[in-house]
N, C-alpha and C positions, 0 to 999 in steps of 0.2 A: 504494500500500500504506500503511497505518496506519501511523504512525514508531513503532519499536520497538525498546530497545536493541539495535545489531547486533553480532556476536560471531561468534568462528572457530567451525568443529566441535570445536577440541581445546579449548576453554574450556567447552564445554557441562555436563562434570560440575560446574562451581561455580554453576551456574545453574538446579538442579532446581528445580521450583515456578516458576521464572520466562516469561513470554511474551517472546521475542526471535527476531530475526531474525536468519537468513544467508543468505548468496547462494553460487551453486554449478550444477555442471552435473549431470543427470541420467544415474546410470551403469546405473541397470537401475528396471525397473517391472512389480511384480506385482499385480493384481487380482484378488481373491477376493472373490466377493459384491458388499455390498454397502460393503468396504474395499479401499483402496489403499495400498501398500505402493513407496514412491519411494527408491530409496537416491541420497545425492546428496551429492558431492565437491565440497569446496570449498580443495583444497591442503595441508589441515593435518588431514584426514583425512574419513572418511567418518558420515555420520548419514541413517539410517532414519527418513523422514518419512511420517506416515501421516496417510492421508485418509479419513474415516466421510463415510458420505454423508447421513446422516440430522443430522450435524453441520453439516455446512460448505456446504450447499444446492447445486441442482442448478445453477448457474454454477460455482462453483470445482470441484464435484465434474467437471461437464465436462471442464472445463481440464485436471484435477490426474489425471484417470483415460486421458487420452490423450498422456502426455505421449512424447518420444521421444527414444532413447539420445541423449546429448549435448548434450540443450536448456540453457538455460542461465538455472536461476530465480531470485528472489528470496523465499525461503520466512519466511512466520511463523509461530510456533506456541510451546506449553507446552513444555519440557523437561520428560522423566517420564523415571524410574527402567525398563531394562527391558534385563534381565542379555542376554536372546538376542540383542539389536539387536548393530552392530558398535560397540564402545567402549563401549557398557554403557548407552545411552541413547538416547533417541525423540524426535522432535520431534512433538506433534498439531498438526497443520495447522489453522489457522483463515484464514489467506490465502495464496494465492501465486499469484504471477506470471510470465509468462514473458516474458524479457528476449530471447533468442536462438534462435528457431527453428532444430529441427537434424533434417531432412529423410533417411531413406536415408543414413544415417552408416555410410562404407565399411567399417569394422573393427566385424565381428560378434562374437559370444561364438562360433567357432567355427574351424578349423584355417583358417589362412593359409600363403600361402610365402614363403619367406623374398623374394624381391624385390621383391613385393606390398606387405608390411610397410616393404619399406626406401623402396621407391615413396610409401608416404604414412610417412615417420616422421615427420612435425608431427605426426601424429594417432597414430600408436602411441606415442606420448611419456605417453601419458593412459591409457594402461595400468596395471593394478595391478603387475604385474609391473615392466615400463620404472620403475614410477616407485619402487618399490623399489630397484631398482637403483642409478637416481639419486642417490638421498637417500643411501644408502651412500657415493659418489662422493663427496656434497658435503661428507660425516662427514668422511670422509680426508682430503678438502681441508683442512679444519678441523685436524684433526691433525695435518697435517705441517707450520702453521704456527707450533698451540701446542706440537709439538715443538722445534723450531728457536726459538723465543723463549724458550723456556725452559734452552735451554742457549746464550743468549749471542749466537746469530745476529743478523747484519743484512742483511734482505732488499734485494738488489741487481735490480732491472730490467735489461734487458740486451737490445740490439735485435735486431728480428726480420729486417731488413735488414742485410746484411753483406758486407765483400766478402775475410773471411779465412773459409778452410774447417776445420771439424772434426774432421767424419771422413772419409768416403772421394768423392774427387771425383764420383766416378760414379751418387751418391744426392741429386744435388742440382737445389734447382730455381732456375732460372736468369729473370730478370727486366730487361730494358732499365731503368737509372737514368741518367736527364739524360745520353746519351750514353756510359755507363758502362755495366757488366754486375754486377748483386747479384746475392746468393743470397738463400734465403729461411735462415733458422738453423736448423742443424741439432742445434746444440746453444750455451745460453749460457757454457761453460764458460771458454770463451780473456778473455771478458771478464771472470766471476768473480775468474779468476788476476791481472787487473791489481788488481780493488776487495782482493783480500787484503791487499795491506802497509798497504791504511789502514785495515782494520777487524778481520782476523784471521781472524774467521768469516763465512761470508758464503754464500749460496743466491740460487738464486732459480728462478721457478715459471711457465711459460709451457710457448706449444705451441713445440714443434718439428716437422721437415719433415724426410720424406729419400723422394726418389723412387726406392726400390725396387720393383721389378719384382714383388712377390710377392702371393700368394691365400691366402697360409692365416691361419688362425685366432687370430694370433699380431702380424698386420702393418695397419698405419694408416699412408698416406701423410702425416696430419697427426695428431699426439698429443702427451699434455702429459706434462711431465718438470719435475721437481723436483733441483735440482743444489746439493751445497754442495760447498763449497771449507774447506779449512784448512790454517794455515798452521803450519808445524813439525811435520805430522803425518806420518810414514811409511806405510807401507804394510797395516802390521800397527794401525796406530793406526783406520785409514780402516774395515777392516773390523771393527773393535769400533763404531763410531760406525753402519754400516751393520746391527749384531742391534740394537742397542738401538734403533735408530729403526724397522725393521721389528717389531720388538716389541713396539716401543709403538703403531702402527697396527693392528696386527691386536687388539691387547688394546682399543683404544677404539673398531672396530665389536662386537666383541664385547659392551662394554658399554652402548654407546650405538645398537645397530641390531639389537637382538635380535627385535623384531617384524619388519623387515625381513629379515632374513635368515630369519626361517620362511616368512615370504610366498616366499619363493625356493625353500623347502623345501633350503637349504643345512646339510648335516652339518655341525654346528660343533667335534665330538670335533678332525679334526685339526689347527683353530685356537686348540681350547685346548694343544695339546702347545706350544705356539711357545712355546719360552724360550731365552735366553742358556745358553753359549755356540750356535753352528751348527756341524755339524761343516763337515771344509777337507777338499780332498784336489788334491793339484796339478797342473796341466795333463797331464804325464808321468805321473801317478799315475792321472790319469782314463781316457787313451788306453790303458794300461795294461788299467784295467776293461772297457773297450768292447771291444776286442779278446779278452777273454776272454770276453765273452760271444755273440760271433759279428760283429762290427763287422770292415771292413777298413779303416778310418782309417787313417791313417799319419802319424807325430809332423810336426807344423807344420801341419798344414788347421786349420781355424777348425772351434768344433762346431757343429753341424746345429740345426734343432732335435728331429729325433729320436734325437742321439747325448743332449739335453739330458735329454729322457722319458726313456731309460735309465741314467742317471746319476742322475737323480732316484729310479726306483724303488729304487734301494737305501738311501734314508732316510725318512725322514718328519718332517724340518723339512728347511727350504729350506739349499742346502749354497752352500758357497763353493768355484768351481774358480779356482785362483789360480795367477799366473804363465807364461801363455801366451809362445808364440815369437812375437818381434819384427816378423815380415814378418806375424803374423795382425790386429795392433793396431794404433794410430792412432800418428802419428809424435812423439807431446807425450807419450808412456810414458816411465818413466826405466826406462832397462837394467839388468838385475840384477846386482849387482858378482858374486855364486858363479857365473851362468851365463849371458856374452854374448849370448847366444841365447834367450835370455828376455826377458821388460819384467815389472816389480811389478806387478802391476795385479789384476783378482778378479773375475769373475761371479757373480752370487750368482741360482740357479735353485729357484725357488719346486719345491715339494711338488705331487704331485696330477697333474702333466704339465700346470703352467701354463710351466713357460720359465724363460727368464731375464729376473727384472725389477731387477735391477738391473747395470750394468758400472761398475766405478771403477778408479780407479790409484793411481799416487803420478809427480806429476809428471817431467818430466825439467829439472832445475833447471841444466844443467851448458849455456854457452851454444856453445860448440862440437859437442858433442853434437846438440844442436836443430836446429842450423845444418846440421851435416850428416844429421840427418834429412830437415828440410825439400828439401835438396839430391837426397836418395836417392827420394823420394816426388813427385820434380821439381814441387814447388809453387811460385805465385809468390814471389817472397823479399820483392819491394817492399810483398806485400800482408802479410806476416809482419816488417815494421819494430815496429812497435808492439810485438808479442808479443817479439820481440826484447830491446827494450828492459826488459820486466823481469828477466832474465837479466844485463844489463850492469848494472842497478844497485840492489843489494843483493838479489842472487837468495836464492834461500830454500829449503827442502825446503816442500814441501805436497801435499797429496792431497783426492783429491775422487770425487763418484762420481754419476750419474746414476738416477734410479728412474721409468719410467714407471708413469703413473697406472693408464692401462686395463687392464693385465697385471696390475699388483698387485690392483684391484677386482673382474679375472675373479677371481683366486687366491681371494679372501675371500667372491666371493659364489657361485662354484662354478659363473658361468657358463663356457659354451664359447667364445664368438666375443667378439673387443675392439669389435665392430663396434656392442655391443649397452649398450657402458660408456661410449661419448661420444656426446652429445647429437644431433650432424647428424655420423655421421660419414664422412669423405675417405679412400675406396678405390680403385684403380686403376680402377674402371670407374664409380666414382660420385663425381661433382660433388656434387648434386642431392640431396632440397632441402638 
């Protein structure tokens, strides 16, 4: 091909009048007469390249008029003004090339099933759709670190290998190390609590792992969770830090994925309601409701998540149920001084019948307490020495809270399945790819 300045599709408006090139794969091809009409993705958005035949001679016109879904070319041509195109602009073809032949490309413009799709999702990834999606995901990413920089945080790494447990033994995935037994983490949190006394505020952002048994729409055996910790904060302190950081994520797709979210065709009304405060209503207060509305729950089960969907529909921003009983939550809860029978701690259940995307607490800073938690939940104690240890020297109050990624990005882009908000993702019946 002629050397021609090369350029994204998203740079194309400052280069009307100009002859330059991009490269990109071919996502549809219409021929009328004696024009062709190539749409072609190149990552940073889409451009409508057209081929005259009476232009571009009966070589390229060959090439350019048979091209097929997912090829992958190298296009030149004039940038021209042309409102209908997508993004508001044209490329006229005067060369192009084909770099990647793309034969019988499995995903057609037409209804698939779903394990079809999950069978090739390398290739469902190149979706308009999937890739909306995406780029929403990668927004939030974005967000939730210029969140946390901006109030002070310091991001803590934290390993994915470990041999102290979380949350509940029975969700874990077990791995031979040098003669030893790891887990994979289920959550970085125990190691947050140590980086506190040296930094105050501290997060951090990776996948986690918990082998539950479950199918529905809601559950990822492997998924990414964003954790912060702080220290002197109570319980009541934790869930003001949890609206405002939820509020500031939903407000920056809002502003920054508004073409993605129509691609989604996502009703965005109940994400602009989202503002400070959420309402609260307490564990007892919640069972309270369910049972009124035809629920037979009984005070101490853990919630469902169809007691969550009814809980939910009585609001329309994400609510806080706070102060669950002690035997339903993790043993690192600090006990409620008004009611032993409780632990501080808060769910916070997204709007719409997405769930619960976030749980947090307020530690249990008291080390006797700990110790006989650990004792009551018969965990190994030797492997809970460390975690120990911050308790015997200079123990603190602090709180923290966890927010999974995929739940929150179904929540804002209004899909149904988590399955469809991480890139490859790990379900009880899929490895692969």
């Amino acid at each position: 091909m002629t050397e021609a300045k090369r350029v994204e599709v998203k740079d194309l408006p400052e280069q009307e009048g100009e002859v330059v090139g991009i490269g990109g794969w071919v996502e549809t091809l219409r021929v009328h007469g004696k024009v062709a009409f190539a749409v072609v993705r190149d990552g940073t958005g889409v451009v409508q390249c057209v081929l005259a035949r009476d232009e571009v001679g009966d070589e390229l016109w060959a090439r350019g008029s048979e091209l097929t879904q997912e090829t992958s070319v190298a296009v030149r041509g004039e940038v021209t003004r042309e409102p209908r195109s997508p993004g508001g602009f044209e490329l006229r073809v005067v060369e192009l090339d084909v770099l990647g032949a793309s034969e019988a490309y499995p995903i057609q413009p037409k209804e698939h099933g779903v394990e079809f799709l999950m069978d090739h999702r390398h290739l469902w990834l190149r979706s308009s759709v999937q890739r909306s999606v995406l780029r929403v995901r990668a927004e939030i990413t974005h967000a939730i670190h210029d969140f946390f920089y901006r109030e002070g945080f310091t991001r803590i790494d934290t390993p994915i290998l470990t041999g102290s447990i979380g949350e509940s033994a029975g969700t874990l995935f077990s791995t031979e190390y040098f003669g030893e037994t790891a887990y994979l983490a289920q959550t970085g949190q125990l190691y947050l609590e140590a980086a506190c006394p040296a930094f105050g505020k501290v997060y951090c952002f990776g996948p986690t792992f918990r082998a539950e048994k479950s199918k529905t729409r809601r559950h990822l055996t492997e998924f990414w969770m964003v954790e912060p910790e702080v220290a002197f904060a109570d319980s009541e302190e934790n869930m003001r830090l949890q609206e405002r950081f939820v509020t500031h994520l939903v407000g920056w797709a809002l502003d920054r994925c508004a073409g993605e979210l129509e691609e989604l065709e996502r009703d965005t009304l109940p994400l602009e309601k989202v503002r400070v405060p959420f309402p609260r209503i307490s564990y007892t207060e919640a069972v309270e409701l369910l049972r009124s509305r035809g629920s037979e729950i009984e005070w101490g089960s853990d919630l469902g998540g169809a007691d969550e969907t009814m809980i939910a529909e009585e609001f329309d921003l994400p609510v806080f149920v706070y102060n669950y009983p002690r035997q339903a939550k993790a043993f690192y809860m600090k006990e409620n001084p008004d009611d032993p029978r409780t632990v501080l701690c808060n769910d916070l259940i997204a709007p719409e019948g997405y769930g619960e995307i976030i749980g947090g607490s307020q530690r249990e800073d008291d080390l006797d307490r700990l110790l006989a938690r650990i004792r009551e939940e018969k965990l190994p104690e030797e492997a809970y020495e460390w975690y120990l240890d911050l308790r015997r020297y200079g123990t603190f109050v602090h709180s923290g809270f966890g927010l999974g990624i995929e739940r929150t990005v179904a929540w804002i882009t209004g899909r149904s399945h988590v399955r469809e908000l991480i890139p490859f993702p790990r379900l009880m019946n899929r490895l692969t790819p």
